[in-house]
N, C-alpha and C positions, 0 to 999 in steps of 0.2 A: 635301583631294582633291575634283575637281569632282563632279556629281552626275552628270553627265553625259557622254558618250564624247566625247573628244579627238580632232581630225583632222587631217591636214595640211592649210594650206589650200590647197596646190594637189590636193587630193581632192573641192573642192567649186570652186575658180575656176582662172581660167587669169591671165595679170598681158600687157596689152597699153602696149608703152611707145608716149611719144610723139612728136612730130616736133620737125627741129629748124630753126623757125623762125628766122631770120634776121633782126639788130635792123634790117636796112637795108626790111623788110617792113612793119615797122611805120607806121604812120600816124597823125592826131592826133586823130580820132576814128573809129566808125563802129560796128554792131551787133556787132562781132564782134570778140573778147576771146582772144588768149593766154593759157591757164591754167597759169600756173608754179608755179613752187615756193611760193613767195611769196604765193599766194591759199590755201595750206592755213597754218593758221593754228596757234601752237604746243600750243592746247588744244583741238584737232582739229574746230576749228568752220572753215566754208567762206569767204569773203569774196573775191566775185565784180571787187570794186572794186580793192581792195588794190589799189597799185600798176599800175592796169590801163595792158596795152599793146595798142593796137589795131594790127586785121589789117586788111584790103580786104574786103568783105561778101562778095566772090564767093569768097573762100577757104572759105567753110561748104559750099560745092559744089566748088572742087576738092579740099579734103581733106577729104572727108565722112567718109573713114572714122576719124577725131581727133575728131569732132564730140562731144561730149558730150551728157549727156541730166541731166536733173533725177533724183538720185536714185543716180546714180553714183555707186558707191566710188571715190578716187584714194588714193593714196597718196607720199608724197617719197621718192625714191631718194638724194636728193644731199644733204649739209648740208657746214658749215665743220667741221675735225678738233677747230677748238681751244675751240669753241663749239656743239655740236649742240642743234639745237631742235628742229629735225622732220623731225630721220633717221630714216624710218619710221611716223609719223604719218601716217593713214587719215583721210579725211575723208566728206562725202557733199554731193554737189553741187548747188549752188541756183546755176542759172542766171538769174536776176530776168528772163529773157527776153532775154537776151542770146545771140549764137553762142559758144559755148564751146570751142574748141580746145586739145588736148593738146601741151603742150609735152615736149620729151625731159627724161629723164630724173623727168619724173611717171608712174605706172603707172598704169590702169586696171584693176579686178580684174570680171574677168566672171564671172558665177556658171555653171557649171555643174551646178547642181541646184537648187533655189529655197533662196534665202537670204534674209531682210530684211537690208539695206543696212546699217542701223541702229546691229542689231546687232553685224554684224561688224565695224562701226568700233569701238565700246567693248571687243569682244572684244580687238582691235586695240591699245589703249589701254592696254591691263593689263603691268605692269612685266616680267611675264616675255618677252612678245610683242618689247619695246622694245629689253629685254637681249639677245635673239636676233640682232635689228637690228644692233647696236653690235658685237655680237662679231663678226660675219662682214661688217663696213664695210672696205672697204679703199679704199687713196691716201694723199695726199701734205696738203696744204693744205685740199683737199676731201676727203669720204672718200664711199665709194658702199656700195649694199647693190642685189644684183643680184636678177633674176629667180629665180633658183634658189632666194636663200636667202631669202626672203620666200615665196616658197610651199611652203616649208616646214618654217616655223611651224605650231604646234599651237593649234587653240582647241578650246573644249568646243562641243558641237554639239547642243542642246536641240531639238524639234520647233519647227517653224518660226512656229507660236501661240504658241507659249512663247516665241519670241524675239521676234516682238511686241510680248508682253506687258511684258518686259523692259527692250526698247529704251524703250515708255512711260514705264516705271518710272525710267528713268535721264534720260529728256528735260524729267519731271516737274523732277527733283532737279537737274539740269544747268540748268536756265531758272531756278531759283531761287537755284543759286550765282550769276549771271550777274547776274541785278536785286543780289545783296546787294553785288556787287562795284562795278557802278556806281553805288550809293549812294557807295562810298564813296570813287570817282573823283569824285563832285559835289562830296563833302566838300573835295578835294583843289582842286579848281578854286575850289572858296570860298574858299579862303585864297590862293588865287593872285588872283582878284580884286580881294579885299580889297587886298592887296600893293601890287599895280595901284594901286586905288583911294588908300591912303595913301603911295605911295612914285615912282608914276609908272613910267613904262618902263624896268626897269633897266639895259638895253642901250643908249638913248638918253640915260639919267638926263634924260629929257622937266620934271622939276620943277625941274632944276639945282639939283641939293646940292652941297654941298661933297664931295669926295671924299679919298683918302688912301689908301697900302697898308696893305695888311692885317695886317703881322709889326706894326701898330703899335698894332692893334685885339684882337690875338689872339696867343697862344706854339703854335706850331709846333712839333710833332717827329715826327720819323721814328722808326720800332719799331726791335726789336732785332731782331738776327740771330738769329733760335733755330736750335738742331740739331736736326733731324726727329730724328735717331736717338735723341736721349734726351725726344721726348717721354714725358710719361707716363699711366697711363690716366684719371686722375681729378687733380683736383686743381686750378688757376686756369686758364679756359677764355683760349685765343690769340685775340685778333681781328685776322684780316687781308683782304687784297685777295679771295684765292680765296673767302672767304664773304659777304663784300658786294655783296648782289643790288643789283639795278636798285631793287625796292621793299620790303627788308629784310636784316636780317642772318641768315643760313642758323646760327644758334647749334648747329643738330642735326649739321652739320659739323664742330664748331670741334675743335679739339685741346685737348689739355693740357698744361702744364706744373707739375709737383711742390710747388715754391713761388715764392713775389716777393722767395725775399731775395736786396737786390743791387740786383733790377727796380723797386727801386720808382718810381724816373722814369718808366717806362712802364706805372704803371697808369693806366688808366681813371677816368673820373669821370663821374657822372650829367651827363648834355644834353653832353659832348665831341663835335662833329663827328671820324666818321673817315672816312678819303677813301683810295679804291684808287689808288695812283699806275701801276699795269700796268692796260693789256684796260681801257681807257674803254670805256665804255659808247656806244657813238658817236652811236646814232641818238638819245640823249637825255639825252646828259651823259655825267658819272662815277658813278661804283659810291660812294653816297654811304649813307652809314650816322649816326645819330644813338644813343647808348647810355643805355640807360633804368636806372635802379635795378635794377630785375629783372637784371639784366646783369651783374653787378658781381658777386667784382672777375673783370674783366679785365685781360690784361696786352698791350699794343700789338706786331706784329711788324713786321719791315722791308718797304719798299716800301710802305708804308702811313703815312698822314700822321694826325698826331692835332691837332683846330683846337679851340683853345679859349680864350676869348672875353676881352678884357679894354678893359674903358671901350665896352663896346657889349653890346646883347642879344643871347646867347647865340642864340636863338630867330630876331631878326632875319639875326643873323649864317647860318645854317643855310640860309635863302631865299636870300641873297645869294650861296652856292657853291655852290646849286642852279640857279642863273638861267644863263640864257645870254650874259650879258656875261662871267659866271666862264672859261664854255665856251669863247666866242672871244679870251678872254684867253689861256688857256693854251694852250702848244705841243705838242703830241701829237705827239711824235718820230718821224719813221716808220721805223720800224724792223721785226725780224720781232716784236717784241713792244713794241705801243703804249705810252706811258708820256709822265709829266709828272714835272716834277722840285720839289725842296723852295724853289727860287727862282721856278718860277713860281709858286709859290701865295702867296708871303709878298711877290709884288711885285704881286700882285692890287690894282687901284686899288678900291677898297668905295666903295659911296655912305653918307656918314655924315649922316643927318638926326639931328634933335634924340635926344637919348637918351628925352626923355618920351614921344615918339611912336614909338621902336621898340617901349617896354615897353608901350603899348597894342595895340600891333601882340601883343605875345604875350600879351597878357589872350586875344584874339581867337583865338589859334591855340590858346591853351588850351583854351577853352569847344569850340568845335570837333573838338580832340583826343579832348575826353571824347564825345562823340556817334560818334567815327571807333570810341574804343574798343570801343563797345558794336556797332556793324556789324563790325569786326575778327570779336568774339565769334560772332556769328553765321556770319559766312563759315566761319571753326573749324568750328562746331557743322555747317554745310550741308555743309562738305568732309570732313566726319567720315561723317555719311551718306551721300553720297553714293560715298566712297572702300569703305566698307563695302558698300554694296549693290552694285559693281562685282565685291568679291570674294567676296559670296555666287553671284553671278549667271554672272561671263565666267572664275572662274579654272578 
């Protein structure tokens, strides 16, 4: 229970939408920024650049009253139904000096008593805030959360030092998940380099290797059909598509099943590439997952591809269905639900260099992995506190 009395938030703001600019408005540059959906970002930091679309300068003077200010709460009204990222997500506005204009269906929340900003983003942040969001979204393809039921949402409402104090407290620990994570986006671009550096441009194959499809390098299989209805509650964890992030596998999701006997084709093996064949990932591949020891066993489900490796390094192999030759390779059917099929992936043409030079290519990702590991740990350990100190402080 908070320490602190709960309010609506339309008790302390009022939620001002914005306009709706027109893409034929737009221009190729100029001081003044369109603020869409799309510059609140999914872990509620601001990014002025994002995708920016410019307006005409003299629009900060006819629409002054969209104009934003440094320090602004906004928040996303609009997300996709089948994918939400930041349905509801508050953010706080850094204008770098730029004109900033409110696009529709972004809110501004005005305070109507003194509020720091700050804090009522993270207040914002907190799962119950978000689950409020989602239940009362409505539509079709897009889903919306209106004026009414964003303000009113409940947060705990501490004296206004005390939220401060708080917001410090959490900017502290938020600027240090943020350094630990692009550590280990560096990590991630080292091995991309490296890549680079010993294999050339995969999408050009700029070295000219030899090439060849993939069913020839690697056994391919699709999972099994399970029956939701007889999952069970404990017993061999399912890996499929719905749990394969963009940059890991959601295991706190997975289901169960009883036993493998029967399954045993579809288990798992340490370093098996698995690959979401539904809901690509678009802006940056597929929903690509690699299975660690720790993982095991698992048992593979349908619409989910299992890649795994033969007369090539498993490891080299892994980069090569991560690259973007893999991407423009394959068909992403347009359909209402995106998907690639078990022929395009096994007619995948692979760059096949020497096999001595893949397997130093994973001496290299290994050494690497083990340095990712120990920043992993720490993100853990900074997202533990920090998740903690949100729910001493905003619940």
């Amino acid at each position: 229970m908070s320490k602190w009395e709960k309010v609506k938030l339309g008790e302390i703001c009022d939620l001002d939408n914005g306009y709706a600019f027109k893409s034929s408005d737009y221009i190729s540059n100029s001081n003044t920024i369109n603020c869409r959906m799309s510059n609140i970002r999914p872990n509620a930091t601001f990014d002025a650049l994002y995708n920016a679309k410019y307006l005409p300068d003299n629009y900060s003077v006819k629409y002054s009253n969209y104009l934003l200010r440094d320090g602004d709460v906004i928040i996303a009204m609009t997300d996709m139904a089948n994918d939400p990222k930041i349905l509801g997500v508050p953010t706080v506005v850094e204008t770098q000096g730029y004109n900033m204009l409110l696009n529709q269906r972004v809110g501004r929340l005005r305070f109507l008593k003194e509020v720091d900003g700050a804090y009522l983003k993270y207040a914002l942040c907190q799962p119950q805030a978000r689950s409020h969001f989602k239940r009362f979204a409505g539509g079709g393809l897009q889903i919306n959360v209106g004026k009414k039921e964003i303000l009113s949402v409940e947060i705990p409402l501490p004296p206004v030092e005390t939220q401060k104090q708080i917001a410090k407290t959490l900017d502290t620990a938020a600027e240090l998940l943020a350094l630990r994570k692009q550590q280990l986006a560096e990590l991630d671009n080292l091995i991309k380099s490296q890549f680079i550096e010993m294999f050339g441009d995969p999408v050009t194959n700029s070295l000219g290797w030899d090439t060849d499809l993939l069913e020839k390098y690697a056994n391919v299989l699709t999972g099994h059909p399970f029956d939701s209805s007889k999952y069970s509650e404990n017993g061999i964890k399912i890996c499929g598509g719905l749990i394969i992030m963009p940059d890991r596998i959601a295991w706190e999701d997975a289901k169960y099943w009883s036993s493998s006997l029967g399954l045993e084709k579809y288990l798992l093996e340490e370093n098996d590439i698995v690959l979401a064949m539904d809901r690509p990932w678009i802006s940056s591949g597929f929903k690509i997952g690699q299975i660690s020891r720790y993982d095991l066993p698992t048992l593979l489900i349908q619409r989910t591809a299992r890649i795994r490796a033969k007369n090539m390094n498993q490891s080299f192999m892994n980069w090569m269905i991560s690259s973007q030759r893999f991407l423009m390779h394959c068909n992403i059917t347009e359909t209402t639900v995106p998907h690639i099929s078990i022929k395009d992936i096994k007619s995948f043409e692979i760059l096949v260099p020497p096999l001595e030079l893949q397997n130093q290519f994973a001496e290299i990702v290994t050494k690497i992995n083990e340095q990712k590991a120990l920043v992993k740990k720490a993100i853990y350990e900074t997202q533990y506190l920090f998740d903690s100190l949100m729910s001493e402080y905003c619940e």
